[in-house]
N, C-alpha and C positions, 0 to 999 in steps of 0.2 A: 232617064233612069236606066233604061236598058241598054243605053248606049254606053254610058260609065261600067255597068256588069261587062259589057264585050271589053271596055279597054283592060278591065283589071284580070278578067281573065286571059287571056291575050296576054298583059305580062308575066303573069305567073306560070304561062306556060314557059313563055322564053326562059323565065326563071329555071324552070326545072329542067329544059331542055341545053342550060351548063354543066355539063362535065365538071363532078367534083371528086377529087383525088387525094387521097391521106396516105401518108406514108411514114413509118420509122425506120431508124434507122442508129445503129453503135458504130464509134469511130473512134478508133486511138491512134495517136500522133506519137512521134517522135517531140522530146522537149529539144527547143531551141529551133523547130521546122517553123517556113509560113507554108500556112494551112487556108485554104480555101475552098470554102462549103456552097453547094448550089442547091436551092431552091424549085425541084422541077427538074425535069426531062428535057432536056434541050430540042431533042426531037417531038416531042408533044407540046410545047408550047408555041402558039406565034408572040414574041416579043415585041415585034412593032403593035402588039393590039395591047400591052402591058397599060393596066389600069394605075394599080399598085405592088407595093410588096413589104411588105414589116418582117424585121427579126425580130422575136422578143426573147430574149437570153437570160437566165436564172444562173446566178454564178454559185457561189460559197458566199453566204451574206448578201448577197446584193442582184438588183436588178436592173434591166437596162434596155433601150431597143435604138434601135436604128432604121430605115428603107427611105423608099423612096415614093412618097408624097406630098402632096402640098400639106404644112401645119406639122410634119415628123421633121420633129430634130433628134440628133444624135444624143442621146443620154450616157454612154457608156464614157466619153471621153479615155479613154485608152488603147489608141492605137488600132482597134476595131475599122474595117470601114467597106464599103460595099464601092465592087468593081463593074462598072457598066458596058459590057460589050457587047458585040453584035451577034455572038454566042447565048448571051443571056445575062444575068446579072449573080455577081457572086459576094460572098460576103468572105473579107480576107482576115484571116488574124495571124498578123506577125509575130515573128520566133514564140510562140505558143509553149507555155508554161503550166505548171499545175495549178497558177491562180484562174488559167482558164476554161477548167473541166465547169461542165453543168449541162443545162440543159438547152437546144438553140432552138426555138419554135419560129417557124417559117411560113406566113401567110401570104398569099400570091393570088390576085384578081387579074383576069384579062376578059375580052369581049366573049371568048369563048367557053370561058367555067373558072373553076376556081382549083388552087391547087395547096396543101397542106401538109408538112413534113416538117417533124419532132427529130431530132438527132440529138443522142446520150456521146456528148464528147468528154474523153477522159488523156491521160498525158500518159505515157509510159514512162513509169519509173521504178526503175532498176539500181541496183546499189550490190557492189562485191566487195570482201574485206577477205583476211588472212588472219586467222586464229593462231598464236602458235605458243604452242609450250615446250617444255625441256627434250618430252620424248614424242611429241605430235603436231603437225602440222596440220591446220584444217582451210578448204577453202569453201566462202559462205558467197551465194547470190540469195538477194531477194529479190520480190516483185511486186509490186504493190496493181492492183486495181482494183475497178469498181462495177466491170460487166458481170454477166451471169457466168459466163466460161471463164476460166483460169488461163493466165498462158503456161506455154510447158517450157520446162529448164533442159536446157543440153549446155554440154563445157565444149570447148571447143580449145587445143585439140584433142581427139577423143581420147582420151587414155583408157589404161586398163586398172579403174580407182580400187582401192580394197573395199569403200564402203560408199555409198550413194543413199544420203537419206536426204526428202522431202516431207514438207510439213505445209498444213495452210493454216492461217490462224486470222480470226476477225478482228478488227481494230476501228470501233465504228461504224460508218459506211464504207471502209475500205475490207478489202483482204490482202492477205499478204501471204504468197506463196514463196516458200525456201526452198533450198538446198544445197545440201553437205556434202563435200569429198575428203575424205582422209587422204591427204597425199603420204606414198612413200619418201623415204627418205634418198632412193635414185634416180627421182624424178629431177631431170638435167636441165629441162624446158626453159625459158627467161618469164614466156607469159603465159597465162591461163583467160578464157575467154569464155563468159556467161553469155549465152543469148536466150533472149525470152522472146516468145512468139506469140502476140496477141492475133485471134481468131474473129472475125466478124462476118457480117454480111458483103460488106463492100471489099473484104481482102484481107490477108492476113501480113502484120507490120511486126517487124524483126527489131528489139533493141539491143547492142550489145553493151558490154563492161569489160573491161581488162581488167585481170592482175599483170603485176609482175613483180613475178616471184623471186628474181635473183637479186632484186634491191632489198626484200623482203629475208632471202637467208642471208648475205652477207651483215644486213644487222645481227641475226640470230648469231650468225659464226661472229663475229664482234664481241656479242654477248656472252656467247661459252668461252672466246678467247679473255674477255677482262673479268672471269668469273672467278678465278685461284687467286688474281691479284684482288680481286675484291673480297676473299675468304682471308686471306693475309690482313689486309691493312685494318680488317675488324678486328681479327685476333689481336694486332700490334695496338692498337687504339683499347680494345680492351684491358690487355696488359697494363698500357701502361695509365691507365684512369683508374688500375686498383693499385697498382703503386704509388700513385700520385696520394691516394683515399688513406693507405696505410701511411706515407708518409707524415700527413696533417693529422689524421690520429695521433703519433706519435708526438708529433710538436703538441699537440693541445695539451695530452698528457703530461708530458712534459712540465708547459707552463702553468696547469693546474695543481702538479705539486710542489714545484717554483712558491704557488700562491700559496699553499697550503702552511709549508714550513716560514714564510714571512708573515704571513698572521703568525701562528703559533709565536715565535720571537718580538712581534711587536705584544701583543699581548702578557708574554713573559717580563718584556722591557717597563711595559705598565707594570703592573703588581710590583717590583724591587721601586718603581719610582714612588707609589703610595705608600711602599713601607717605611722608605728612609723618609718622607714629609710628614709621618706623623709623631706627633710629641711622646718623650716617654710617659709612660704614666707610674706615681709614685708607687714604691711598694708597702702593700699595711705593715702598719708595723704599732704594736701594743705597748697599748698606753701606759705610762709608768705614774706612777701615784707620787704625789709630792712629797718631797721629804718631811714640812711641815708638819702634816697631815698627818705620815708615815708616824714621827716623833711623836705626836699628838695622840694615834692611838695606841702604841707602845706604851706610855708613860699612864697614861687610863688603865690598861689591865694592870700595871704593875701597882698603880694605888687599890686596884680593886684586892689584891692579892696582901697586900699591906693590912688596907683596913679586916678582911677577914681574919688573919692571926691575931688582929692587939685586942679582937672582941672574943 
């Protein structure tokens, strides 16, 4: 029994007598770099005494790990993969995009201790556009990330702008830092050049963007140039879609009293056609009394007129 107390004490001392080592760490890449992350102080580790070593990586949706031990396979399947030199061991991620900002947690066992480092990888991404209207010109950079510092905007080259406005604005887990220059109108330059300066622990990474601006005003001069013939050919096109408008008016009208007086005439043509098909009809004409009759009662009052005098 007290031989077993001595062995486990005994280990536990060894146990605590490894060096254990935590580290973080923020890193922003250029997109389209291969980017390779280490695990450890190259100076502080013996690699020939390397036990193990796991990534475990938290991306956008998804997780994943990779190292190098027995029973660890690769889960990430994408391009990911750890470099074995006699430097150390690295983990590589080619041309490196913003599908691969997250989180890379780094475990590393050797005979001598243990060693642990978290790095917050994000991708720099920058974007510049040209604003432009009748009477202003504007040129826009943004920057998107997702450390705690901002990077800062400068144009390059540096001109002497009339106005310089920056903005940050959150969108998510990201932010997004702007800015504005008013270009004059004698500004002669061909291109304009945003750099953002992402700031860290491990160094500070420069991304640029171009404009170029003289493809940008020769459209603008294009457009003020085919602006009078596009004020014309409205005018002409409007012209003549109201003369066309008044035209067809006029024909409707036209054959709507066309229609009007052909009714009336067919209708007139009716009425004479029911007059002359219907039969005359007789006219009264009073009755005459028969002569007979007539004689019959003439001759009555003349006996009535008889018989009175002979009595």
């Amino acid at each position: 029994m007290a031989s077993w107390t001595l062995t486990v004490i005994f280990l536990l001392s060894i146990f605590m007598a490894r060096s254990q080592t935590k580290d973080f760490k923020e890193r922003t890449f250029i997109p389209g770099s291969n980017v390779t992350l280490q695990c450890g102080n190259v100076t502080d580790i013996k690699w020939n005494e390397l036990i193990y070593i796991v990534w475990n990586i938290s991306l956008q949706g998804r997780k994943c790990w990779l190292g190098l031990a027995r029973e660890l396979d690769d889960t990430c399947k994408d391009g990911k993969r750890l470099l074995n030199t006699s430097d150390g061991v690295y983990l590589v991620i080619p041309r490196i995009s913003s599908e691969d900002e997250g989180f890379y947690s780094c475990d590393l066992s050797y005979k001598a201790g243990t060693y642990a480092v978290n790095v917050s990888v994000s991708v720099a991404q920058l974007s510049t556009q040209l604003d432009s209207d009748i009477n202003q010109r504007t040129a826009v950079c943004r920057a998107n990330y997702t450390q705690k510092t901002a990077p800062t905007l400068h144009w390059e080259p540096a001109l002497n702008f009339s106005s310089n406005v920056s903005s940050v604005e959150k969108h998510g887990r990201f932010f997004t830092v702007e800015s504005r220059v008013y270009l004059l109108d004698n500004v002669t330059i061909s291109e304009l050049s945003c750099v953002a300066t992402y700031s860290s622990e491990s160094g500070s990474v420069q991304h640029k963007s171009t404009l170029h601006l003289n493809q940008n005003l020769s459209n603008r001069t294009q457009e003020n140039d085919f602006s009078p013939l596009i004020i014309i050919a409205i005018s002409v096109g409007s012209l003549c879609f109201i003369l066309v408008s008044l035209a067809m008016v006029y024909i409707l009208s036209r054959k709507l009293s066309d229609l009007s007086a052909l009714k009336k005439l067919c209708c007139k043509s009716k009425i004479s056609t029911a007059a002359e098909d219907k039969p005359p009809q007789p006219a009264d004409v009073e009755e005459v009394e028969p002569y007979a009759s007539y004689i019959q009662r003439v001759n009555s009052i003349y006996n009535s007129s008889a018989e009175l005098f002979n009595a």
